[in-house]
C-alpha positions as CSV (number, residue, x, y, z in Angstrom):
1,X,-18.2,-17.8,17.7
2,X,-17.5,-15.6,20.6
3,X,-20.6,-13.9,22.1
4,X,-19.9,-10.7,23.6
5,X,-22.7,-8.8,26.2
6,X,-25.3,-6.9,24.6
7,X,-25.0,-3.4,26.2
8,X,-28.3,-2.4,28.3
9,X,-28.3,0.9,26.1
10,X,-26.1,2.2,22.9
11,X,-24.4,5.9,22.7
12,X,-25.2,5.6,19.4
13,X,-27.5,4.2,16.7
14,X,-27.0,3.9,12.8
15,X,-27.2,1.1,10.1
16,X,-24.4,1.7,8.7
17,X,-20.9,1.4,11.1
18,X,-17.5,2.1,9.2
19,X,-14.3,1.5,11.4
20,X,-11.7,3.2,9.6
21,X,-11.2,5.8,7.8
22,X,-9.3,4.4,4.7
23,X,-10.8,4.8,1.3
24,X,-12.8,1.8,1.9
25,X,-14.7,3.2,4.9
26,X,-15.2,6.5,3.8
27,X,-16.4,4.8,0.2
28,X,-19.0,3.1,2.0
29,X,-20.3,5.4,4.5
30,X,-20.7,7.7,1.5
31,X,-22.0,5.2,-0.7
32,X,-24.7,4.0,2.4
33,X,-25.8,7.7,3.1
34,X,-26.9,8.1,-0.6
35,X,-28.8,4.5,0.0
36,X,-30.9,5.9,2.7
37,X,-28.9,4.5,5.4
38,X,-27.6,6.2,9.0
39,X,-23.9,5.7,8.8
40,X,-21.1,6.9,10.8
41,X,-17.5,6.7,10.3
42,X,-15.2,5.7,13.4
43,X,-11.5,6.3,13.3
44,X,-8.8,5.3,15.9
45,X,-6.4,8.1,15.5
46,X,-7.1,11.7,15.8
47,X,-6.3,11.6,12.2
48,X,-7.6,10.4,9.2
49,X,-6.9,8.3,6.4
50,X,-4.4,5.5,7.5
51,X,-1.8,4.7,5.4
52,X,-3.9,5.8,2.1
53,X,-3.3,9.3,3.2
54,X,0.6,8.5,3.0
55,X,0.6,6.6,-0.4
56,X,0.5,7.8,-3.9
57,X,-3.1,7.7,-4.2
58,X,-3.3,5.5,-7.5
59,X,-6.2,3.2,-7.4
60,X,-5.4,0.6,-9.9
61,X,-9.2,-0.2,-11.4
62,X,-8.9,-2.0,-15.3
63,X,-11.2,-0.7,-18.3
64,X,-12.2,2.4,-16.2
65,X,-13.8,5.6,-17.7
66,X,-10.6,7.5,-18.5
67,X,-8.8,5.2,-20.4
68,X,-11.1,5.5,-23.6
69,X,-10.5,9.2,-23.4
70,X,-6.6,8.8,-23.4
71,X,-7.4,6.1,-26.1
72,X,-6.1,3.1,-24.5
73,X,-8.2,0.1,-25.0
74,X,-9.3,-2.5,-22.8
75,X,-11.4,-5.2,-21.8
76,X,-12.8,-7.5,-19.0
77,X,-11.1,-10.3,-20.7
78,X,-7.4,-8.8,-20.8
79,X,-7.9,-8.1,-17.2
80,X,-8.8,-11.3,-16.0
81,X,-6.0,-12.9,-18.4
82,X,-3.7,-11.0,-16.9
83,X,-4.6,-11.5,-13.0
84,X,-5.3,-15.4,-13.5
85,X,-1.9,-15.4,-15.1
86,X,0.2,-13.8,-12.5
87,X,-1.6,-14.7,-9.2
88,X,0.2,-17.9,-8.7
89,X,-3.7,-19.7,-8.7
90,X,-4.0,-18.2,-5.2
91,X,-6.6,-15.4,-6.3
92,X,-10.3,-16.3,-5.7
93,X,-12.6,-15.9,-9.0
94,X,-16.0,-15.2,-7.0
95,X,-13.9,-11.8,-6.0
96,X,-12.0,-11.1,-9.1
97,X,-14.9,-10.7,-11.3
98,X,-16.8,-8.9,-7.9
99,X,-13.4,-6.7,-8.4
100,X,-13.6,-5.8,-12.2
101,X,-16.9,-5.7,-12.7
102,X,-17.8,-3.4,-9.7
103,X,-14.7,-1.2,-9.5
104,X,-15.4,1.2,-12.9
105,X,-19.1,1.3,-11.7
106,X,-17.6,2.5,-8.8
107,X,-15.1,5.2,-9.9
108,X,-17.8,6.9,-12.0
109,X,-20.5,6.9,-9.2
110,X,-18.2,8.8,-6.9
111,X,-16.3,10.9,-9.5
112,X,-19.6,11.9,-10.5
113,X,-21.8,12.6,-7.0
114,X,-18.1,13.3,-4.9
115,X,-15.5,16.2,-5.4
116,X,-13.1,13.7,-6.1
117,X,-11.9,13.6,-9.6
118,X,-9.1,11.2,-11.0
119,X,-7.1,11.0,-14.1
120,X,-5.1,8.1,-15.9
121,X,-1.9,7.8,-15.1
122,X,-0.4,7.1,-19.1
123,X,3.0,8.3,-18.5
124,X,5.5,5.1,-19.6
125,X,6.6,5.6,-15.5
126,X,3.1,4.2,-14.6
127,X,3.1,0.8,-16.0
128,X,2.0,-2.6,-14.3
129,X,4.1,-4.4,-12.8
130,X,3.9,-7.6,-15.1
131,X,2.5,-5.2,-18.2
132,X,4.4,-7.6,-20.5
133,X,2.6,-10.6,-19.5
134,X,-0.9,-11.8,-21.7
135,X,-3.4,-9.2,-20.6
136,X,-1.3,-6.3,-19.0
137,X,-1.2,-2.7,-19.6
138,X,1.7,-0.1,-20.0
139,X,-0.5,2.7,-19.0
140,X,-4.0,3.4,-17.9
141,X,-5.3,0.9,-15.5
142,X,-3.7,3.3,-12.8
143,X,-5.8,6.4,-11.8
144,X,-4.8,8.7,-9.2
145,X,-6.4,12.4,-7.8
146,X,-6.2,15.2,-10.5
147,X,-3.3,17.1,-9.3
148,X,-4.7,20.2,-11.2
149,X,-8.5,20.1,-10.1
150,X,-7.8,18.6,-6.2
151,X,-5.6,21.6,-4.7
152,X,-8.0,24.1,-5.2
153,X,-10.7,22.4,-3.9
154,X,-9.8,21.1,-0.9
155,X,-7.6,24.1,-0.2
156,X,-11.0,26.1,0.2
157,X,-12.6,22.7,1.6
158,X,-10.2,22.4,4.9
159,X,-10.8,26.4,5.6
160,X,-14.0,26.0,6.1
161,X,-14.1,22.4,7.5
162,X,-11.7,21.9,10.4
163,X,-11.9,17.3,10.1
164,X,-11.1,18.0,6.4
165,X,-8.0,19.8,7.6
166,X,-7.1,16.7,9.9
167,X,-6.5,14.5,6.5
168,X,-3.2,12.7,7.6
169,X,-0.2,14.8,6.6
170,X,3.6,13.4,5.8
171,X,5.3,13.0,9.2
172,X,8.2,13.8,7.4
173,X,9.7,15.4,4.0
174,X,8.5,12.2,2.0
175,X,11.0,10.5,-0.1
176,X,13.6,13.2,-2.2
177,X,11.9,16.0,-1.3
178,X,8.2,17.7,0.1
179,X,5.2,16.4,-0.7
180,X,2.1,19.4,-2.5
181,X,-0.2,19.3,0.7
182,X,-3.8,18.3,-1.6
183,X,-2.2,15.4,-4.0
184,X,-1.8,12.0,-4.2
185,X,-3.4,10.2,-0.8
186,X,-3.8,12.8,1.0
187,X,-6.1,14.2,-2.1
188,X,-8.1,11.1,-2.3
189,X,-9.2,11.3,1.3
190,X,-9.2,14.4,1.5
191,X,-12.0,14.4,-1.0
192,X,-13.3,11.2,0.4
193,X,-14.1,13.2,3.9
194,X,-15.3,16.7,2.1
195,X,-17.8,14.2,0.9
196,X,-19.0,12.8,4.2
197,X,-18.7,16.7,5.3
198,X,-21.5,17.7,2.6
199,X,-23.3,14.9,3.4
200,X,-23.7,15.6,7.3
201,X,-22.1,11.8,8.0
202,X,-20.3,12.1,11.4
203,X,-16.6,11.5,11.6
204,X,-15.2,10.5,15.2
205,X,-11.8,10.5,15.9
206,X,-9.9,8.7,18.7
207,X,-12.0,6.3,19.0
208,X,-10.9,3.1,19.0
209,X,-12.7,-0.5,18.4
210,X,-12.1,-3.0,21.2
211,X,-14.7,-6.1,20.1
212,X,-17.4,-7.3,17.9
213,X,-20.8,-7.4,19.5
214,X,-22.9,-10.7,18.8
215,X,-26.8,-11.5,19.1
216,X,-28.4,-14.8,17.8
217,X,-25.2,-15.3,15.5
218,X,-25.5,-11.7,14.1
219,X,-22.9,-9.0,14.5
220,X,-25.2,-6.1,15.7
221,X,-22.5,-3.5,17.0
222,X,-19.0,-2.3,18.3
223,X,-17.6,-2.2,21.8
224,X,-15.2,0.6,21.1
225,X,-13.0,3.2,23.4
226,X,-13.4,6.7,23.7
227,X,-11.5,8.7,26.0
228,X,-10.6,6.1,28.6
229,X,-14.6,4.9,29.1
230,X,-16.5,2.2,26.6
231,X,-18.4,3.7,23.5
232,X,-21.3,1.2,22.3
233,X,-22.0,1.6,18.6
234,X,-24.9,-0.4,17.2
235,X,-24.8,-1.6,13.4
236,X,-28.3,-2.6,13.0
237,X,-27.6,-3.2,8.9
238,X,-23.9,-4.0,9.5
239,X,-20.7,-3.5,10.9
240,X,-17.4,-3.0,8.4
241,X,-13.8,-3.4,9.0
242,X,-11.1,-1.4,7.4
243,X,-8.7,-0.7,9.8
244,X,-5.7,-1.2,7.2
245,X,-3.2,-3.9,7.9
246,X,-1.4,-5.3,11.0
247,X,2.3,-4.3,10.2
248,X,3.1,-1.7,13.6
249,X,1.5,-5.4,15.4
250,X,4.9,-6.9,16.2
251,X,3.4,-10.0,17.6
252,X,1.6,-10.4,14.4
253,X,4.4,-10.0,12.1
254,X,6.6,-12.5,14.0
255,X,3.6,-14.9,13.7
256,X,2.6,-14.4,10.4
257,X,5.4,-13.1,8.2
258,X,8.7,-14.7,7.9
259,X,11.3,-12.6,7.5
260,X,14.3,-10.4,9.1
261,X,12.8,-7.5,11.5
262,X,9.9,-5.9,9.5
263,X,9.3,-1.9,9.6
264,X,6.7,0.1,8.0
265,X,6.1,3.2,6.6
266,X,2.5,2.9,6.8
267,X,0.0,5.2,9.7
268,X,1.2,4.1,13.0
269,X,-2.4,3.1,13.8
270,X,-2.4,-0.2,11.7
271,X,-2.1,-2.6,14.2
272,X,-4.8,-5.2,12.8
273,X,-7.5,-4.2,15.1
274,X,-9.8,-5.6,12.7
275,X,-7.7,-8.5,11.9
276,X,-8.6,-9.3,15.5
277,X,-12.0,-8.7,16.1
278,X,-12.8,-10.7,13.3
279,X,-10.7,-13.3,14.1
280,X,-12.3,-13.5,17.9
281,X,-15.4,-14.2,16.2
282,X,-14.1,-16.9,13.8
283,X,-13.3,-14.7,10.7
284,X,-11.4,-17.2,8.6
285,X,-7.9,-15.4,7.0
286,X,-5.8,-16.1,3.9
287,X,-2.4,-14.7,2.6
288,X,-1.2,-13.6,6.2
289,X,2.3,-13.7,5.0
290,X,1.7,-11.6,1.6
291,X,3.1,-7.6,2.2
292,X,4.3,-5.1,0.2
293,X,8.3,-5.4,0.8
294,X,10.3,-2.7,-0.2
295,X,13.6,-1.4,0.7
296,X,13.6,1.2,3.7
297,X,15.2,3.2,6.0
298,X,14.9,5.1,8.8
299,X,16.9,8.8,9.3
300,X,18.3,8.7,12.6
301,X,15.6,10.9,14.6
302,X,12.8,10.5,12.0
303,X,9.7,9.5,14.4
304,X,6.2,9.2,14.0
305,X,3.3,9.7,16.2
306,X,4.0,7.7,19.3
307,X,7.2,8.4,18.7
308,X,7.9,5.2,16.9
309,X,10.7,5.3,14.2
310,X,9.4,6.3,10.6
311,X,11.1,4.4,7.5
312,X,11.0,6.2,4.2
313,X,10.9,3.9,1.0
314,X,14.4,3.6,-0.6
315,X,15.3,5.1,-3.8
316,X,16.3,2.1,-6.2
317,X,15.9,1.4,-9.7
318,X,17.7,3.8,-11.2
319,X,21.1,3.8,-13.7
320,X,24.3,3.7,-11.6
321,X,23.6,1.5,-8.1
322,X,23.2,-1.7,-7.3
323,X,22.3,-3.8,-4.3
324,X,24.5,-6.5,-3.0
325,X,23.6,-8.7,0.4
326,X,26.3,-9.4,3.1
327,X,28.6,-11.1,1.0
328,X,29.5,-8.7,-1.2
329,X,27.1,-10.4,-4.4
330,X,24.2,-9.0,-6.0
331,X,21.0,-10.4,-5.1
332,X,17.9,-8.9,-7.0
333,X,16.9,-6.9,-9.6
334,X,17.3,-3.5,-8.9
335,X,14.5,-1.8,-10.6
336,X,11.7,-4.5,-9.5
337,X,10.9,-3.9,-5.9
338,X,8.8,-7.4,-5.6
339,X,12.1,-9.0,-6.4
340,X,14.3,-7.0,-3.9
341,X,11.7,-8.5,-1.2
342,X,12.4,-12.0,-2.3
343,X,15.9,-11.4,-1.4
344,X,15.2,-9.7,1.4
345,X,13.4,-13.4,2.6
346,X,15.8,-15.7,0.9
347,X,16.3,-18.3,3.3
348,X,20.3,-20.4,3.6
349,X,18.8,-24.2,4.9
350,X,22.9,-24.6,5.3
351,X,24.0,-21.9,7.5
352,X,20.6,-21.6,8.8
353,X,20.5,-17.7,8.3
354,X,18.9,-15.4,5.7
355,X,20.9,-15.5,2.9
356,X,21.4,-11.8,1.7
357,X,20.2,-10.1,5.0
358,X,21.5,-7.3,5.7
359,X,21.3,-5.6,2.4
360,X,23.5,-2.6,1.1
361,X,22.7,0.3,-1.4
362,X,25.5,1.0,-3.4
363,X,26.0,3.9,-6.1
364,X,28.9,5.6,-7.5
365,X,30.1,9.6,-7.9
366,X,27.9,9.5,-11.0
367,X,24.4,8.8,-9.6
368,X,24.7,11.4,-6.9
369,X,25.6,13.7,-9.4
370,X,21.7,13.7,-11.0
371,X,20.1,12.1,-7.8
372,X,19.2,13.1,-4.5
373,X,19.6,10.4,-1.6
374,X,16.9,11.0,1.4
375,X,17.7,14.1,2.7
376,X,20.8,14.7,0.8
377,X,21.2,17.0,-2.1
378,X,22.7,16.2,-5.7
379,X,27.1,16.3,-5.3
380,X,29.4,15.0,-2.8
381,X,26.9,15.8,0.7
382,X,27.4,13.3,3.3
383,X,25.7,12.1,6.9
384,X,26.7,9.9,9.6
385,X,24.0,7.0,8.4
386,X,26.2,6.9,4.6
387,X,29.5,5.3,4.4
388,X,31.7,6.6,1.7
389,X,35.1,4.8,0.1
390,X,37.3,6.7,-2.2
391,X,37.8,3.1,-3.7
392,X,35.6,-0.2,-3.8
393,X,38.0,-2.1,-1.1
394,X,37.4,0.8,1.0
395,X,33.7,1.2,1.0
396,X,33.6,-2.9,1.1
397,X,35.9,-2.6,4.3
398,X,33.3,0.0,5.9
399,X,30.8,-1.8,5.8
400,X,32.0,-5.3,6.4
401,X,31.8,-7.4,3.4
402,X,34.1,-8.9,1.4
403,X,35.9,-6.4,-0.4
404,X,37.5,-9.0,-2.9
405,X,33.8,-10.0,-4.0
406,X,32.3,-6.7,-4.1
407,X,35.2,-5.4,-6.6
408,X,34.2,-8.5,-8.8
409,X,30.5,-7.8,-8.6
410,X,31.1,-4.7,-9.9
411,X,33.1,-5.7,-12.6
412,X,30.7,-7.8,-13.8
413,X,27.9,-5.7,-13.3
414,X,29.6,-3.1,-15.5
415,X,30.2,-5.7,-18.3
416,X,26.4,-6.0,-18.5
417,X,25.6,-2.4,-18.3
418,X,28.0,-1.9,-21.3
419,X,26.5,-4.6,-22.8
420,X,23.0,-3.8,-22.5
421,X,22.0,-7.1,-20.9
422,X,21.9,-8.6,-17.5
423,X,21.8,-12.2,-17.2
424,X,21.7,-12.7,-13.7
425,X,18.5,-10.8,-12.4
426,X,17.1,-9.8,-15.8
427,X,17.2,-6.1,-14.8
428,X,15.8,-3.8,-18.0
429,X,14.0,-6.5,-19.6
430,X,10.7,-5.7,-18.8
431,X,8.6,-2.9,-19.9
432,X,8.4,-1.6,-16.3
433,X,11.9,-2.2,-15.5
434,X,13.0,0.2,-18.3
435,X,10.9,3.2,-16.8
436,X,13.8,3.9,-14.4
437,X,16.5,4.4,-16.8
438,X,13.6,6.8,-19.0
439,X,13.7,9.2,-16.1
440,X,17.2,9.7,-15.9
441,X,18.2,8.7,-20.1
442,X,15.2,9.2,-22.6
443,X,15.4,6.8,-25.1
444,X,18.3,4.9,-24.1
445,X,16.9,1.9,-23.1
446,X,18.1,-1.2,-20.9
447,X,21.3,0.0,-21.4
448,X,20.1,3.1,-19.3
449,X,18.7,1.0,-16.6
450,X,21.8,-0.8,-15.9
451,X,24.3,1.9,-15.7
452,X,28.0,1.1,-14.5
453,X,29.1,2.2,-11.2
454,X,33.0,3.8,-11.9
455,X,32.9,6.9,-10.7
456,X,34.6,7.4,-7.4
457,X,34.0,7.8,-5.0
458,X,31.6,5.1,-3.9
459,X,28.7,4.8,-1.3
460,X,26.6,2.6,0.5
461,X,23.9,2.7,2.7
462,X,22.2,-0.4,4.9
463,X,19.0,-1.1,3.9
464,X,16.3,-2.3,6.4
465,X,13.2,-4.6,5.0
466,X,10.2,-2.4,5.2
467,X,6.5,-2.6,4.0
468,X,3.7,-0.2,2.4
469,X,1.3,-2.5,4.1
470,X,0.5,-6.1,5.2
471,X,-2.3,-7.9,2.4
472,X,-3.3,-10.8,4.2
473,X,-6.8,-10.1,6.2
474,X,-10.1,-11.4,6.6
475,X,-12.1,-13.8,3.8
476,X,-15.1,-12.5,2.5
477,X,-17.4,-13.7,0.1
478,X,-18.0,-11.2,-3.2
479,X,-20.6,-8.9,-1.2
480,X,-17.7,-8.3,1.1
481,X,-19.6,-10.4,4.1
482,X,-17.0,-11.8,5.5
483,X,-16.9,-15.7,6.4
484,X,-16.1,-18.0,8.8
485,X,-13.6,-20.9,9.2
486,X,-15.8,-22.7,7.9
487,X,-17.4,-21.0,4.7
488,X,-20.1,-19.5,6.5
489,X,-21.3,-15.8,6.6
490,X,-20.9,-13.7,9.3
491,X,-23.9,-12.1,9.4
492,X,-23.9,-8.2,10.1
493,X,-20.0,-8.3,9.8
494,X,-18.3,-7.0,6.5
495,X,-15.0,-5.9,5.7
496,X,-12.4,-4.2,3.3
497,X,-9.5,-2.2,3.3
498,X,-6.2,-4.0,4.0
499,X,-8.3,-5.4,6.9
500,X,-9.9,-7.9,3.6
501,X,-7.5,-10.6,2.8
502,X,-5.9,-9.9,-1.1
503,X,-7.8,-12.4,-2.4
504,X,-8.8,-10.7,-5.9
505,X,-5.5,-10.6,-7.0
506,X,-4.2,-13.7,-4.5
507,X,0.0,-13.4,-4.2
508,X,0.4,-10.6,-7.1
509,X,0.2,-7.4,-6.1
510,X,-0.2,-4.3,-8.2
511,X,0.2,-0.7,-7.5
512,X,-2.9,1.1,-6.2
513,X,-4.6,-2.8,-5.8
514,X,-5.5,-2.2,-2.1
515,X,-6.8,0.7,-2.5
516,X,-8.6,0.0,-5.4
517,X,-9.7,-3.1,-3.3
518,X,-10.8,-1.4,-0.2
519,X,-13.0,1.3,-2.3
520,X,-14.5,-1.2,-4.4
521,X,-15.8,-3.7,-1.5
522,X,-16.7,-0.4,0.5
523,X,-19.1,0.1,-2.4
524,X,-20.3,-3.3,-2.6
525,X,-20.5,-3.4,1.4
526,X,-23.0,-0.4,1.4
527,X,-25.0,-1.5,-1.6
528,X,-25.5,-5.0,0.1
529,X,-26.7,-3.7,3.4
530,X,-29.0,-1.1,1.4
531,X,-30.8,-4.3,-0.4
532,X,-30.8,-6.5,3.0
533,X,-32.7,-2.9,4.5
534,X,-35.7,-3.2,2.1
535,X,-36.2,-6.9,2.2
């Protein structure tokens, strides 16, 4: 373990020290405060809320409090059927069961002494992934910010409290269309920071942390930047990383994650700070190649702060496109974003390439005509960054594939739509495949999901490989301490947010899981170093 100088003096003293402001960090400053400790919240940007503040907001947390009330049932048991049954055995029980049986304690201690309130999302568009598996759920298990009691409140909440009003907004017009300014992420730490505001627990901004400070073995404080000079925090109950993920780290993607050139569409900010100070002081890591791959793209001039290029998630899944890789064949199913990542990684040992890299979007007359595409309205609008082809040959010749092959592809992808059935990728035969085609055909099942593609004219789009956020991070143990190479505690040095490796669930990955995650071991964090304070 590297031992870094103990400062002569600290600018500032608490017990409590959260770096980040994700859900996690806020969670546990909150959580610390109403333990009796000093806490303090330390963000790198001048804006808060990482990548949360970006996402959805759904927090996925099994057998919670709502989901009796929208009477769907569940249990302990069906949750940890269905994680040990999809996590490919590379979960870790110890903090599975710290997962499930802390995260409903959780939600209802701050749902009841926060402003945050959630709901259950039981819509049939907010199933798990795997729902069809021994143990999953079609509904329920995902909760997100009430989008009828948030608004109001934290309207009124960022008048009168300027950091509220520096919750991290869209850098752009997310997705089809604007985002509500109080939903979703941006509602859950909204409500996270009114909390800390009520509370009188101090949120500084641009300030960023540079190293781990050691005594006798112990982590007992921060070596962190503040406008150009050092800013010495001391932790004297603990120090907790949640910095988010590592994907704007270049360096560390090409180390850690094999794949074609990697983009996010996460803050800017998450450049695995804490990944790093935790590995200087022999943090051991797991799953450093597990991320949330999606489809993306990035609108010619669409920056974020730093001026670095911002990629928007991809519309996919619905009726009426399909994806095919660089030779003109389809490659994944559609409607399961997981699967379009696998393709996106597919390795050729032969020609020593990735197989279906690049990757193009393709839809017909037909899905434009109910669906907007990025910045483009419903009809015929175009933009330099779509190709269009009045036939198949032609859009294949734009875009350089094989026009022969794409014309068969979409033959045969037509046959199955017709038919109901696709053999090849399996697209509509899961419960949360068939969502997609719901939105667009009630009731019309996988029929509606596949959809043929014969209305000219056709376009395409190239798809780059992109990421809601890197999962592998730090081990801890199931008080969220996190451990050395060698098994050992770290004392003083805990850790959640995408910072903590995805160990709970191991390679599967379900929507609102890392948030769930980083609020859930934020709570733990702060309940641990509350206990260690009165011993």
């Amino acid at each position: 373990m590297i031992k870094h100088k103990v400062p002569h003096s600290w600018d500032l003293e608490v017990d409590l020290v959260a770096v980040g402001s994700s859900s996690g960090g806020l969670t546990a400053a909150i959580v610390g405060h109403d333990l009796g400790l000093k806490t303090v919240v330390l963000e790198k940007a001048d804006v808060l809320g990482g990548g949360t503040a970006l996402s959805g907001g759904v927090i996925w947390i099994p057998f919670n409090h709502h989901m009796p009330a929208a009477g769907i049932s569940d249990s302990r048991e069906d949750a940890l059927m269905y994680v040990r049954g999809v996590s490919m055995g590379h979960h870790d029980e110890q903090l599975l069961v710290a997962y499930l049986d802390n995260g409903p304690v959780m939600l209802r201690y701050i749902e009841e002494h926060t402003p945050l309130k959630m709901t259950a999302e039981t819509d049939a568009s907010r199933t798990e992934y795997c729902a069809d598996v021994p143990g999953g759920k079609c509904m329920g298990r995902k909760i997100w910010p009430d989008p009828k009691i948030m608004p109001p409140i934290l309207e009124e909440a960022e008048k009168a409290h300027p950091i509220v009003a520096r919750v991290r907004k869209d850098p752009v017009k997310y997705l089809i269309g604007p985002r509500p300014p109080w939903v979703q992420g941006r509602a859950l730490i909204g409500a996270l920071t009114l909390a800390c505001v009520q509370r009188g627990v101090d949120i500084i901004t641009s300030v960023r942390g540079q190293e781990l400070i050691v005594d006798d073995g112990r982590v007992i404080g921060i070596r962190a930047e503040r406008e150009g000079r050092d800013f010495y925090v001391k932790g004297k109950r603990g120090v907790m990383l949640a910095t988010g993920g590592f994907e704007w780290n270049e360096e560390m993607n090409r180390r850690f994650i094999y794949s074609p050139p990697l983009h996010a569409y996460t803050a800017p900010s998450n450049e695995g700070d804490g990944h790093i100070m935790g590995m200087e002081v022999g943090a051991a890591v797991a799953l450093m190649d597990h991320s949330i791959f999606q489809p993306g793209f990035n609108l010619p001039g669409e920056v974020a702060e730093g001026g670095k290029p911002f990629y928007r998630p991809f519309i996919y899944g619905y009726p009426s496109m399909i994806m095919v890789n660089r030779y003109g064949r389809r490659c994944c199913n559609e409607s399961f974003y997981p699967d379009m990542g696998r393709a996106f990684l597919e390795y050729d040992r032969i020609r020593g390439e990735f197989a279906n890299w690049p990757i193009f979007w393709i839809c017909d007359q037909a899905f434009r005509d109910v669906m907007p595409v990025m910045t483009l309205k419903r009809g015929t609008d175009m933009a330099a960054w779509m190709k269009r082809g009045e036939t198949l040959p032609e859009l294949a010749n734009a875009l350089g594939i094989p026009a022969d092959n794409l014309v068969e592809t979409v033959e045969q992808f037509n046959r199955y739509a017709r038919e109901g059935k696709d053999p090849d990728f399996h697209r509509g035969e899961s419960t949360f495949d068939l969502q997609w085609g719901e939105f667009v055909f009630p009731g019309r099942g996988a029929a509606s999901v596949l959809g043929p593609l014969e209305k000219p004219p056709f376009y395409a789009v190239q798809l780059g490989l992109t990421t809601a956020g890197n999962l592998g991070g730090l081990v801890t143990d199931s008080e969220a301490q996190v451990i050395d190479v060698r098994g050992r505690v770290i004392p003083g040095l805990y850790c959640t947010s995408n910072t903590q490796a995805m160990l709970p669930l191991g390679h599967h990955y379900d929507s609102g899981a890392a948030q769930g995650k980083s609020m859930i071991f934020g709570y733990i964090a702060a309940r641990h170093m509350a206990q260690t304070a009165k011993k």
